[in-house]
C-alpha positions in Angstrom: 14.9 13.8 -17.3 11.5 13.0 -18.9 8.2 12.3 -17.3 6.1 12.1 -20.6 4.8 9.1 -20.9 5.9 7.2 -24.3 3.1 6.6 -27.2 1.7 3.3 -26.0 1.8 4.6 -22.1 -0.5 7.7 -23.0 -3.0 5.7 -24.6 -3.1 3.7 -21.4 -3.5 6.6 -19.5 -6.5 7.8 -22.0 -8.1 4.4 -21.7 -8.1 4.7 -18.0 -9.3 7.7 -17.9 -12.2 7.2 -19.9 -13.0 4.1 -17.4 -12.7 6.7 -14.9 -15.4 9.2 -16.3 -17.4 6.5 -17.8 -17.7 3.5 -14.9 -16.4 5.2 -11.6 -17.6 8.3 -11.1 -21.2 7.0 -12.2 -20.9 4.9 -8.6 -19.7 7.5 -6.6 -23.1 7.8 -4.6 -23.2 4.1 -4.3 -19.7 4.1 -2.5 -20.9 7.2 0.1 -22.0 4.9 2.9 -19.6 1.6 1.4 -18.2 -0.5 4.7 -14.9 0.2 5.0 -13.6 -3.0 4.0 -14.3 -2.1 0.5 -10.2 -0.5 -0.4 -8.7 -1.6 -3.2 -8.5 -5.0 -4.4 -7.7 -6.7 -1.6 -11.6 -6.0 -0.3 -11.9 -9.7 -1.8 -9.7 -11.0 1.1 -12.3 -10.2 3.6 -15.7 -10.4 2.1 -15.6 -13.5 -0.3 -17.5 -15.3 2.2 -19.6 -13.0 3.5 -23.5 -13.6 3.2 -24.4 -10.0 4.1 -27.0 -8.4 1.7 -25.3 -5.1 1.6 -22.2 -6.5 1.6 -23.3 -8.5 -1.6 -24.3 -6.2 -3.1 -21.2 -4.1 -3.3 -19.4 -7.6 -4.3 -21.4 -7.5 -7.2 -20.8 -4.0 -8.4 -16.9 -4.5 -8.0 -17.0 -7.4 -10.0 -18.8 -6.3 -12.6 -16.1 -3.2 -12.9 -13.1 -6.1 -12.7 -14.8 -7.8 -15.6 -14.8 -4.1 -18.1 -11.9 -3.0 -17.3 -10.4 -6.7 -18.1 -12.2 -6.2 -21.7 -10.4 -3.0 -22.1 -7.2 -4.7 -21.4 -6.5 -2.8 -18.2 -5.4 -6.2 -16.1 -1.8 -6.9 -14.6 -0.6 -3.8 -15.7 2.7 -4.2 -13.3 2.9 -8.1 -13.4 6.4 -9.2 -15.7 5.4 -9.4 -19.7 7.3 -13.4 -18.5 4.2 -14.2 -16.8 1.5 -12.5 -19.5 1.3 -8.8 -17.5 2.1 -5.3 -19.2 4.9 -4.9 -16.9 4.5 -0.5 -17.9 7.1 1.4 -16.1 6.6 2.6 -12.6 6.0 6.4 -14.4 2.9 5.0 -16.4 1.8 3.2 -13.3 1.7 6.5 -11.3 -0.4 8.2 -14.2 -2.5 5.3 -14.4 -3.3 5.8 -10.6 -3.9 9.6 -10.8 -6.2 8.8 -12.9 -7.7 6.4 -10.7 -7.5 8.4 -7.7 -10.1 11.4 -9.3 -12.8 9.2 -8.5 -13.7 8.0 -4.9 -14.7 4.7 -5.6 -11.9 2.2 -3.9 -10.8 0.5 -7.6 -7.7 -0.7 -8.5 -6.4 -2.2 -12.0 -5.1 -6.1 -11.6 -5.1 -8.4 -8.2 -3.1 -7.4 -5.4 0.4 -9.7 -6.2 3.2 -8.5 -3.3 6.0 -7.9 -5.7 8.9 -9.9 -3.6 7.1 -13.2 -5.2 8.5 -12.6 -8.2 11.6 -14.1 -6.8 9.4 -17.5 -6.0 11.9 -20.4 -7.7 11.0 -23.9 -9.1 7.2 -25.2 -7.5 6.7 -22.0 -5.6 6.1 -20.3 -9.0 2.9 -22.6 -9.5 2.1 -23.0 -6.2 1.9 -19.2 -4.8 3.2 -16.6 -8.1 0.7 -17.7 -10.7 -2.0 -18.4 -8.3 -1.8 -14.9 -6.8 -1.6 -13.5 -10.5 -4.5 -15.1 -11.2 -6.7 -14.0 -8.4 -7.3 -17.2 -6.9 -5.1 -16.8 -4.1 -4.3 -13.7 -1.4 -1.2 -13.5 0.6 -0.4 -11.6 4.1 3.1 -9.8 4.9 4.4 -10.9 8.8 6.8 -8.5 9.3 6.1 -6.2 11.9 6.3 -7.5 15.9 4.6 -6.8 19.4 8.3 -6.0 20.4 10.4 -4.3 17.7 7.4 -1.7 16.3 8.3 0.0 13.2 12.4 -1.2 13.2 12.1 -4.0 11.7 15.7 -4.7 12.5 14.7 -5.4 15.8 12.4 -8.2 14.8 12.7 -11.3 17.1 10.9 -14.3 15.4 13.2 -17.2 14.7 13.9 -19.3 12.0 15.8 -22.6 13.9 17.4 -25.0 11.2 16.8 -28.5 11.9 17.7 -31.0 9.0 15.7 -29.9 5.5 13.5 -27.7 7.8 13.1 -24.4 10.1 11.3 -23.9 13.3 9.8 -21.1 13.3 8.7 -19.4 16.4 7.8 -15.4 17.0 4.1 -13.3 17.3 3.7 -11.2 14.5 1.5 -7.9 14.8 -0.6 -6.0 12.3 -0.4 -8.0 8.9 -3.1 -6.9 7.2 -5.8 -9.7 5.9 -4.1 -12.2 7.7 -6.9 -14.3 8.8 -7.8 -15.1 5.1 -4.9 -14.9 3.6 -3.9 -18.3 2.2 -0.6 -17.6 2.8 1.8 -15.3 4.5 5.3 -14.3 3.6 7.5 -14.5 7.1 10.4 -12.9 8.1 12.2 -14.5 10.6 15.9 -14.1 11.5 18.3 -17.4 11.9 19.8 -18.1 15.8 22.5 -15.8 16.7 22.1 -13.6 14.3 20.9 -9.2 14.8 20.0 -5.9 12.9 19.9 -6.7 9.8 21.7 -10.1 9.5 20.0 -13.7 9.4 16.6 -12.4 7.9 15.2 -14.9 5.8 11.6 -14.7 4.3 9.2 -17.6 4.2 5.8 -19.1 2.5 3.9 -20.6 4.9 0.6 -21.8 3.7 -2.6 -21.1 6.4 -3.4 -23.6 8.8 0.0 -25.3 9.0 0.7 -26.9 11.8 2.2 -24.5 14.3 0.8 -21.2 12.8 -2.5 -20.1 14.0 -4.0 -16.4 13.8 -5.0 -15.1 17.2 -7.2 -12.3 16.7 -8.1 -9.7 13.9 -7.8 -6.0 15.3 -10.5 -3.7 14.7 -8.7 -0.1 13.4 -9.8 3.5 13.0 -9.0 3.3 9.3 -12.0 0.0 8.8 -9.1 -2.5 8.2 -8.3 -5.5 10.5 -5.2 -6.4 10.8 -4.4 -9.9 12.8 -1.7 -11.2 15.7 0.1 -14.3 14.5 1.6 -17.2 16.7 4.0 -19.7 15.6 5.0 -22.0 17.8 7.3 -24.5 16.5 5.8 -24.7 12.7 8.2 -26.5 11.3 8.7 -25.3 7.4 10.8 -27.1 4.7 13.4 -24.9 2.9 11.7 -25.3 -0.2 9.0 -22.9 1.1 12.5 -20.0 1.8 11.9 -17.1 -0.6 14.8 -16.3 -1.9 18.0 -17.0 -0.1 18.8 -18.0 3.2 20.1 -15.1 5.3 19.1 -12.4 2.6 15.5 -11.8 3.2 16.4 -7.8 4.3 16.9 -7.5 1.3 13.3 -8.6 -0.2 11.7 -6.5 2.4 13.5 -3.4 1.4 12.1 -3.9 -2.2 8.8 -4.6 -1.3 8.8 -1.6 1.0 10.5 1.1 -1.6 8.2 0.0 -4.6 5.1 0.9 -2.2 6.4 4.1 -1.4 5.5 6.3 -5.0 1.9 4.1 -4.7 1.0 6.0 -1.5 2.4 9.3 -2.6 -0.3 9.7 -5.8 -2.6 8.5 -3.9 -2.4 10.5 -0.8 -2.2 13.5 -3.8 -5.8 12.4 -5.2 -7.0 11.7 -1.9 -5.8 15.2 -0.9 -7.5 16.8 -3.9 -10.6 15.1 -3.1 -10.9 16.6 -0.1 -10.5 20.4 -1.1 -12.5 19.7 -3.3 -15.4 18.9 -0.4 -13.9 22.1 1.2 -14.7 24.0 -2.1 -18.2 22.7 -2.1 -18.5 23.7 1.4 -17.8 27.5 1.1 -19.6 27.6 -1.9 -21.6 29.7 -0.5 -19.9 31.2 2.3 -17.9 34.0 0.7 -16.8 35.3 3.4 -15.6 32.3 5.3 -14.2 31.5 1.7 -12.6 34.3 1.7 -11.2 33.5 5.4 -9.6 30.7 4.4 -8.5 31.3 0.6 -4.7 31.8 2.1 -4.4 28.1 3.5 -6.1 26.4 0.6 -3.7 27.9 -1.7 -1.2 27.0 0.0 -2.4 23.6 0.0 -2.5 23.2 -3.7 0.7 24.3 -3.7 1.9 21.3 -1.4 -0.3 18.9 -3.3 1.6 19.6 -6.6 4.4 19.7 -5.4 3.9 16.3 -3.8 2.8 15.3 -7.4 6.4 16.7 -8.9 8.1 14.2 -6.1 6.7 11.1 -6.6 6.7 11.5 -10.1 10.7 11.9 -9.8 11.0 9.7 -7.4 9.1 7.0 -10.1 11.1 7.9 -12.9 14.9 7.8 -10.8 12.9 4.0 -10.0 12.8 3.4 -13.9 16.3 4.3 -14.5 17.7 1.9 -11.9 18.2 4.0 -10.0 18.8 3.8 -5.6 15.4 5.4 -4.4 15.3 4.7 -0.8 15.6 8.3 0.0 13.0 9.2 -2.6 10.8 7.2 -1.3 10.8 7.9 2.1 10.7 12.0 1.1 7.3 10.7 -1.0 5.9 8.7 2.2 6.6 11.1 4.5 5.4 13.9 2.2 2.5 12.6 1.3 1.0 11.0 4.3 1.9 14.5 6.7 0.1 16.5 4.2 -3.0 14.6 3.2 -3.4 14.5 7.5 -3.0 18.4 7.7 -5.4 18.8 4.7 -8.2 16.4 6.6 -7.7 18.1 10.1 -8.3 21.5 8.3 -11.0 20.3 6.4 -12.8 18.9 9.6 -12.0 22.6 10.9 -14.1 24.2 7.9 -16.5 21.3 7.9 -17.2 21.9 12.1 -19.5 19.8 14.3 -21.3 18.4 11.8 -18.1 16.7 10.5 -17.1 15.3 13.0 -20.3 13.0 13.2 -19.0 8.9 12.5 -20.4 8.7 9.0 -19.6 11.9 7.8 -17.5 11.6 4.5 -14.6 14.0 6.2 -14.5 12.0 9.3 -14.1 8.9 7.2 -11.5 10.4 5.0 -9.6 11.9 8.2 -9.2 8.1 9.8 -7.8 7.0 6.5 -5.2 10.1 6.2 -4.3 9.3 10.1 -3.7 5.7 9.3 -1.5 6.3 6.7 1.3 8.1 8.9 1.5 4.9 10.3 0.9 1.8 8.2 3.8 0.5 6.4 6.9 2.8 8.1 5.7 5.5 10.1 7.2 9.0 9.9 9.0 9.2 12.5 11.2 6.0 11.0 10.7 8.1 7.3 12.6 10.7 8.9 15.1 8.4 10.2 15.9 7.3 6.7 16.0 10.5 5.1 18.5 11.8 7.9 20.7 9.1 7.5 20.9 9.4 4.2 22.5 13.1 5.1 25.2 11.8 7.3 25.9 8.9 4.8 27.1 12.1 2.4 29.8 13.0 4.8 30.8 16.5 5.6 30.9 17.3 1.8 27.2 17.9 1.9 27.4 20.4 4.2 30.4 21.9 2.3 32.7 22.2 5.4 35.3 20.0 3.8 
């Protein structure tokens, strides 16, 4: 088992972090008071048409660090080498994002590309793959529903067949972005059909006839995710993803390869704000002093958080099944960056708990995360099935 990254991978990492050091942390002061909107590199999704000043100017500033770290070759680094990425292995791309996560400025390295459209086919490559490689288009994920909450098992939008096409018809809750997406990836399940049976993913460009976004949803976290109605859109099986019947199996994939993403970053997010506790007691020895046992402890969490998704990464490289894994890193990760925030709102006191505070705003992100794509009670879920999948032998009464 190795976890040191090969010759080529470590000079990534050292390019990245000299980014880091040399373009983020510069900004950080910029990015104290940053609307919310601004996480990642989807931010582009929301803002592109926005005419606010501030708003503007922050467009500017992110652009300008897309266009460096492009020149340093630090682009697509998880897009196929088929379609001109890096494709590094999923170890290098953790490193690459602890690197990035030691700065608080909301950068990522590439455009946001959901990895199930890798398996677009014929005139879906050019018409939604290279597009979204390139930047010039965005895409939402309508999974989740009003009805079946975080089992997406239990989804009930339908795909009817009806000659060369599909009628689709369903609400669809929370996909992030969705009201500028330009298009969204659909899961729908075929008449008749339950659990896990009949789920077939679709490409259904915005605006179609049939598909129309309700509302955006304002969210503790800054993000707004839409409702979606479709009522009778009527969809050609050229726009199917995959195969018919077998789109569980794409939103497993997009799901698992998410999971080790979230657990680095909830690790540097988590670092970050001991850090602000550190800073805080500073000059409080004796209230540093109070609370020296539960901040080691802490760090003791965060590495070993660290040590899990890095395993979890490399078991990913080798092939390997990593549902489990991944729901150990999500669940993990996202329990302990929230019990880090609460405490640090504890040693911050009132004055944290003011709207704009930079613990506040960390503590609505951590609380998100518990809940945004799987929650942990459904983490748990996994990871205890996975126990009674093992039989008795686990538990050595055989």
């Amino acid at each position: 088992m190795e976890f040191r990254l090969a010759p080529e991978e470590e000079r990534l990492r050292q390019v990245v972090e000299e980014f880091v050091r040399d373009e983020l942390i510069r900004l950080e002061p910029d990015f104290v008071n940053a609307p919310d909107i601004f996480e990642g590199s989807r931010w582009k999704s929301r803002v592109k048409t926005s005419q606010d000043a501030d708003i503007r100017r922050f467009i500017e500033i992110m652009e300008g660090l897309e266009k460096k770290a492009e020149a340093k070759g630090l682009w697509h680094l998880d897009v196929p080498k088929q379609y001109g990425g890096m494709e590094v292995s999923n170890v290098a791309l953790i490193a690459v994002t602890e690197e990035l996560e030691k700065s608080t400025v909301p950068f990522e390295l590439g455009t946001h590309v959901s990895t199930i459209l890798y398996n677009c086919q014929a005139e879906q490559i050019d018409k939604y793959l290279w597009p979204c490689i390139r930047g010039e288009k965005t895409s939402a994920f309508g999974l989740s529903e009003p009805a079946s909450g975080a089992d997406p098992s239990m989804l009930q939008t339908t795909a009817t067949p009806d000659g060369d096409d599909f009628i689709i018809n369903g609400t669809k809750m929370f996909p992030t972005f969705a009201d500028v997406a330009d298009f969204v990836q659909l899961f729908a399940r075929l008449p008749g059909t339950k659990g896990r049976e009949g789920v077939t993913c679709f490409l259904i460009d915005a605006g179609a006839p049939g598909y129309r976004v309700v509302r955006s949803i304002a969210t503790i976290a800054g993000t707004e995710p839409c409702e979606l109605v479709f009522d009778n859109c009527r969809v050609h099986k050229s726009q199917v993803l995959g195969e018919v019947g077998k789109g569980w199996a794409l939103n497993q994939a997009w799901l698992g390869a998410r999971r080790f993403q979230v657990g680095i970053r909830a690790h540097g997010m988590s670092r970050r704000v001991l850090h602000a506790v550190r800073d805080l007691l500073r000059h409080e020895p004796k209230e540093a002093d109070q609370f020296a046992a539960r901040i080691g402890h802490f760090l003791g969490e965060i590495e070993a958080l660290r040590a899990l998704t890095y395993l979890g990464a490399w078991k990913a490289d080798q092939k390997m099944d990593v549902r489990s894994e991944a729901a150990n890193v999500k669940l993990f990760a996202t329990e302990l960056l929230h019990r880090v925030t609460d405490f640090a709102l504890e040693v911050g006191g009132q004055s944290a708990l003011r709207k704009n505070h930079v613990l506040a705003r960390m503590f609505r992100h951590a609380r998100a995360t518990r809940i945004v794509e799987g929650p942990s009670e459904i983490q748990r879920h996994i990871i205890q099935r996975e126990l009674f999948r093992e039989g008795a032998s686990i538990l050595e009464l055989q």
